[in-house]
C-alpha positions as CSV (number, residue, x, y, z in Angstrom):
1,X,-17.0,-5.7,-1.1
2,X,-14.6,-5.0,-3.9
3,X,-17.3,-2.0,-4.6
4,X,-16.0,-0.4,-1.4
5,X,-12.4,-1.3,-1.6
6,X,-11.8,0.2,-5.2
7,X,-9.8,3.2,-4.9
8,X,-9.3,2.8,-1.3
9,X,-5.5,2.9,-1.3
10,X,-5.4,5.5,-3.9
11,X,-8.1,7.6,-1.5
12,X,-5.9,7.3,1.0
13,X,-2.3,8.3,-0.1
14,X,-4.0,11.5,-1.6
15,X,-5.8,12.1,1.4
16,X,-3.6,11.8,3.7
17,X,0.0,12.8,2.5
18,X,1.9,14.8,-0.3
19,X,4.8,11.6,0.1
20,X,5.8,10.8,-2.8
21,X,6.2,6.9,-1.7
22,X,2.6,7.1,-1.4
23,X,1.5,8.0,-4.7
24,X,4.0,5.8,-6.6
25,X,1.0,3.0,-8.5
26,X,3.2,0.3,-7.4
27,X,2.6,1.3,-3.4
28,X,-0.7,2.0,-4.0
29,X,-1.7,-1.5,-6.4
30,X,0.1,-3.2,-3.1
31,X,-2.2,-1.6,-0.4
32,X,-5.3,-3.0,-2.7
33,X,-4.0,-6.2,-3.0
34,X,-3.1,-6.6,0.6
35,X,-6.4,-4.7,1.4
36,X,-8.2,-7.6,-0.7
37,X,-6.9,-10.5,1.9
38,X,-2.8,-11.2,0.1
39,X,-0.2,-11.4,2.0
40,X,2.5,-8.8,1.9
41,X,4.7,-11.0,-0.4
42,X,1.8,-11.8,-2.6
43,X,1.1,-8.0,-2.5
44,X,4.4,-7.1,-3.6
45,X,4.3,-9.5,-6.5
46,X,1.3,-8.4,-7.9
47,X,2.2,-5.2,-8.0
48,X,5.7,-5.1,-9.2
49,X,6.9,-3.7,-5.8
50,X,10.0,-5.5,-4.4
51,X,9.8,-6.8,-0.7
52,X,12.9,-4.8,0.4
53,X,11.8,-1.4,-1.4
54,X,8.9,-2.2,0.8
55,X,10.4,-2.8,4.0
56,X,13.4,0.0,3.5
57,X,10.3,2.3,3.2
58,X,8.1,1.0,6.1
59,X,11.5,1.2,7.9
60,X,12.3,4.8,6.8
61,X,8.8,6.4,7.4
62,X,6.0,6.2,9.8
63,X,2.9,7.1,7.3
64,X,3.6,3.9,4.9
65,X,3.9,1.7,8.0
66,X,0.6,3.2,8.9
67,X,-1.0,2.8,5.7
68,X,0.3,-1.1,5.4
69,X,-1.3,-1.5,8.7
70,X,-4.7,-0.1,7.6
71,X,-4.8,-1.8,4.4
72,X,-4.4,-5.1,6.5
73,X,-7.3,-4.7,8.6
């Protein structure tokens, strides 16, 4: 499983947008850890993203909502 999930979130930001928020390696280290089962807390610890930089974000713009929502499934 972790085969098919390496990459993925860094696949997707470069796929799908030219946001900067999307290609910053702390947003995309959280989509693989919350893509790999942690919570979005955990997420943001293990990759050096604060919680509110998260939020403010996922408040501010509908593709990183989007993107924490597909990582969660």
């Amino acid at each position: 499983m972790k085969s098919d999930l390496d990459g993925l979130a860094a696949r997707e930001a470069e796929s799908r947008t030219k946001n900067a928020r999307t290609r910053d390696p702390r947003f995309i280290k959280f989509l693989e850890h919350l893509a790999f089962g942690q919570s979005i807390s955990g997420a943001c610890g293990s990759s050096d993203l604060p919680r509110r930089t998260l939020y403010d974000w996922m408040e501010q713009d509908q593709e990183i909502r989007d993107l924490v929502d597909h990582a969660k499934c």
